[in-house]
Residue frames relative to the residue before (quaternion, step in Angstrom):
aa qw qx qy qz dx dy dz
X 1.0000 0.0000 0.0000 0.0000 0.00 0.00 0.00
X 0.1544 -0.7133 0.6780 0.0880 3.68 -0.42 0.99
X 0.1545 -0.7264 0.6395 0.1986 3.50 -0.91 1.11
X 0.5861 0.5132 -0.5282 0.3378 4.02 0.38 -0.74
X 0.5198 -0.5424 0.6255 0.2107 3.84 -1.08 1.32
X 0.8041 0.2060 -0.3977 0.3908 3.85 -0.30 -0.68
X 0.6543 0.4815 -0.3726 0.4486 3.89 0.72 -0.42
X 0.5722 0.4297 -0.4552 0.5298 3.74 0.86 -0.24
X 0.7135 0.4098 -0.3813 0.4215 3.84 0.42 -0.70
X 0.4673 -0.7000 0.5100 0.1776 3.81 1.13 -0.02
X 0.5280 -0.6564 0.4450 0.3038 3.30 -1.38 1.08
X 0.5657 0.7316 0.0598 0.3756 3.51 -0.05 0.29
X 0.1895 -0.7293 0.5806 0.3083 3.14 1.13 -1.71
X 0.5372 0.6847 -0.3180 0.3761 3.37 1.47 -0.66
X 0.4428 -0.6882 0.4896 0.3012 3.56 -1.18 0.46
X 0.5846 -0.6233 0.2890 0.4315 3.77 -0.67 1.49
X 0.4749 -0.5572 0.5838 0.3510 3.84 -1.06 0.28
X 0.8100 0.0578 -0.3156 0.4909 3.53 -1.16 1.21
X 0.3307 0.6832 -0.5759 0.3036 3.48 0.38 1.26
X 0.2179 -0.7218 0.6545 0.0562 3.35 -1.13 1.50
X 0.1408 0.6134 -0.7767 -0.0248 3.35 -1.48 0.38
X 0.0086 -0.8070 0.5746 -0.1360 3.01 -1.13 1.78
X 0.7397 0.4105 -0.2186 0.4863 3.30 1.62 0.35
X 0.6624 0.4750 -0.2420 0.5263 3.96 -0.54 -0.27
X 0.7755 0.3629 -0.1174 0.5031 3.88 0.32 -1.46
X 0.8609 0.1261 -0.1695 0.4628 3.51 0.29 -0.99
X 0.8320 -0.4451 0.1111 0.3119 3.62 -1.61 0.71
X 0.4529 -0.5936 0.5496 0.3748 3.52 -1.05 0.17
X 0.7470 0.5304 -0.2334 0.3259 3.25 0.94 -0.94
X 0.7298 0.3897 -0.1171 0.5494 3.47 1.21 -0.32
X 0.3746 -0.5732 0.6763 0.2715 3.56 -1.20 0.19
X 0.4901 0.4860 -0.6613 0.2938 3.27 -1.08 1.53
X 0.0967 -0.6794 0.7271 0.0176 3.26 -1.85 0.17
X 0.3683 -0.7037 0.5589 0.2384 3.37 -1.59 0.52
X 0.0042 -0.8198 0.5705 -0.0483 3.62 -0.93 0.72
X 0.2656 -0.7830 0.5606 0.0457 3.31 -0.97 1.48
X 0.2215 -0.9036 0.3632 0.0499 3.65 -0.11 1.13
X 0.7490 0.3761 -0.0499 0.5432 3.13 1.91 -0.92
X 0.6175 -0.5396 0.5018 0.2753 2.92 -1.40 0.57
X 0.0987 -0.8478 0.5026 0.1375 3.59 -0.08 1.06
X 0.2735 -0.6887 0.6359 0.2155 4.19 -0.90 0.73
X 0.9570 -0.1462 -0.0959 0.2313 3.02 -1.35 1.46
X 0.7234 -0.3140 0.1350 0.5999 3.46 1.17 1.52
X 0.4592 0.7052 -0.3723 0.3915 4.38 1.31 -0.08
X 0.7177 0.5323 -0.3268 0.3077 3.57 1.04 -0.16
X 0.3212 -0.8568 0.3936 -0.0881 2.99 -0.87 1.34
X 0.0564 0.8140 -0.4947 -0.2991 4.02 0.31 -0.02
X 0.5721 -0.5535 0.5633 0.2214 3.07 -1.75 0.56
X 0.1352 -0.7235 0.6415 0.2160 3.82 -1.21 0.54
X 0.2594 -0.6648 0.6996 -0.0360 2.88 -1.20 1.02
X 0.1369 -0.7223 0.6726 -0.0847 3.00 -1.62 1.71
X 0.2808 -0.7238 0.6084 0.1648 3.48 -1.00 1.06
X 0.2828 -0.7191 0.5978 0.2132 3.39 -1.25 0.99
X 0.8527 -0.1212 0.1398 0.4885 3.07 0.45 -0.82
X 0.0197 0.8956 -0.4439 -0.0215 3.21 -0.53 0.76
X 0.1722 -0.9449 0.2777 0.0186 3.41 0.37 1.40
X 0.5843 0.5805 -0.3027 0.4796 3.01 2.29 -0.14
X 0.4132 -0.6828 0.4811 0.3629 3.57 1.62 0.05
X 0.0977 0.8113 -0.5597 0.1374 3.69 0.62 0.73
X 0.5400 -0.5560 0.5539 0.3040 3.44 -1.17 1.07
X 0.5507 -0.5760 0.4553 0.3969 3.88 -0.70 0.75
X 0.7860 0.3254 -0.2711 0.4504 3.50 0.51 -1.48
X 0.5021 0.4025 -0.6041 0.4700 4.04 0.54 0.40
X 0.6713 0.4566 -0.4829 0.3283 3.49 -0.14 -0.59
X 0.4975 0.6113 -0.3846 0.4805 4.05 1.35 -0.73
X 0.7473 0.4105 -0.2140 0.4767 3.29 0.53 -1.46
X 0.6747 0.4228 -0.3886 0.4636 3.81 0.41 -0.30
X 0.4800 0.5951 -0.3520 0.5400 3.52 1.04 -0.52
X 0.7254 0.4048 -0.3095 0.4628 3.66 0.07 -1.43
X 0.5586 0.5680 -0.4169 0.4377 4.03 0.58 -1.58
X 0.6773 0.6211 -0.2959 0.2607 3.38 0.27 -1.72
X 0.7857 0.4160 -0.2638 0.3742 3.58 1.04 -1.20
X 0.5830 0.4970 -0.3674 0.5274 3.64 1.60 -0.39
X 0.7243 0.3598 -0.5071 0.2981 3.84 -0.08 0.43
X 0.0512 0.5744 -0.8113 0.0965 4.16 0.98 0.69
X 0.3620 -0.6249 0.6567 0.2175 2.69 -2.03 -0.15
X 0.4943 0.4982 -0.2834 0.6536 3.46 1.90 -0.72
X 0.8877 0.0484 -0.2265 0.3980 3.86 -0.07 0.21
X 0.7080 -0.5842 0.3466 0.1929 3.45 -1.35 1.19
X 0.7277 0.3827 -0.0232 0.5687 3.13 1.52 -1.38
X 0.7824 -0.3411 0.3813 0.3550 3.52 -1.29 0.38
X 0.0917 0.8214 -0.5516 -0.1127 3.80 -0.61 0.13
X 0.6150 -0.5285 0.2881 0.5094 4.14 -0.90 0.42
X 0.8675 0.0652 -0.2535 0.4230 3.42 0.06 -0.59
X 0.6067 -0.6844 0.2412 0.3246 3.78 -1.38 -0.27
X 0.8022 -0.4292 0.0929 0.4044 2.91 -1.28 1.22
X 0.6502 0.4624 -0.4154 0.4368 4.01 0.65 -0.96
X 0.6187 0.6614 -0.2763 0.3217 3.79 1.06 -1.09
X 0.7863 0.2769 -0.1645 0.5273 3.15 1.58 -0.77
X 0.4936 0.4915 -0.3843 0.6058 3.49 1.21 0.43
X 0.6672 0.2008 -0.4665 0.5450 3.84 0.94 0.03
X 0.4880 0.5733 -0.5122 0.4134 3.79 0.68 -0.19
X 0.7353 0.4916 -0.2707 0.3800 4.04 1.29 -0.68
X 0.5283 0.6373 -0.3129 0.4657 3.01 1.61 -0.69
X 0.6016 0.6663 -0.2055 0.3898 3.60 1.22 -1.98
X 0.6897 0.5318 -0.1217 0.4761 3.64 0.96 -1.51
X 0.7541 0.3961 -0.2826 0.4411 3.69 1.08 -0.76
X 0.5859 0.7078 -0.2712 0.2866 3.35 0.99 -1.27
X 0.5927 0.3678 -0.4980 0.5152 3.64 0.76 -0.09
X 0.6664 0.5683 -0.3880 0.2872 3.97 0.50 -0.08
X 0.4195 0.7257 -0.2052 0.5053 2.77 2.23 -0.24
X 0.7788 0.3100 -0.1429 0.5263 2.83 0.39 -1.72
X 0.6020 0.5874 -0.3919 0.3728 3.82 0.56 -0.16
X 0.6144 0.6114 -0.2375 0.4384 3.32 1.40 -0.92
X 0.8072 0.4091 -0.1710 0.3896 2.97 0.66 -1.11
């Protein structure tokens, strides 16, 4: 809960970067939550929901938040934080080339 009014409203208009909302909005019935990781540029920021399939290591809810969040600051193609994590977009790069692959060959 972020009481200071001008930091909850974000620079921006934007929602603050490492904001979790895990209650009220998302399901009772499932294990997810929504988390805004980045710094958004002129009102553009969005959070991502995130849905646990399974989780067999019995993670603490907030580690799994925090590994999420870590996840979005090591792209390697951008300096800054990005919405989802880094593996998500490096298979989202892989996904996008592979038909040039398979055509080549």
């Amino acid at each position: 809960v972020c009481y200071d009014k001008a930091a909850a409203r974000g620079r921006g208009k934007n929602i603050p970067a490492g904001t979790v909302i895990d209650r009220v909005v998302t399901s009772p019935d499932e294990y997810d939550f929504f988390l805004c990781s980045h710094h958004g540029i002129q009102g553009t920021s969005t959070p991502t929901r995130y849905y646990v399939l399974f989780d067999e290591s019995n993670m603490d809810v907030n580690a799994m938040q925090l590994i999420a969040y870590y996840l979005c600051h090591i792209y390697g193609r951008c300096a800054r934080s990005v919405s989802i994590p880094a593996p998500v977009y490096f298979a989202h790069l892989v996904c996008a080339r592979a038909p040039y692959h398979f055509l080549a060959a």
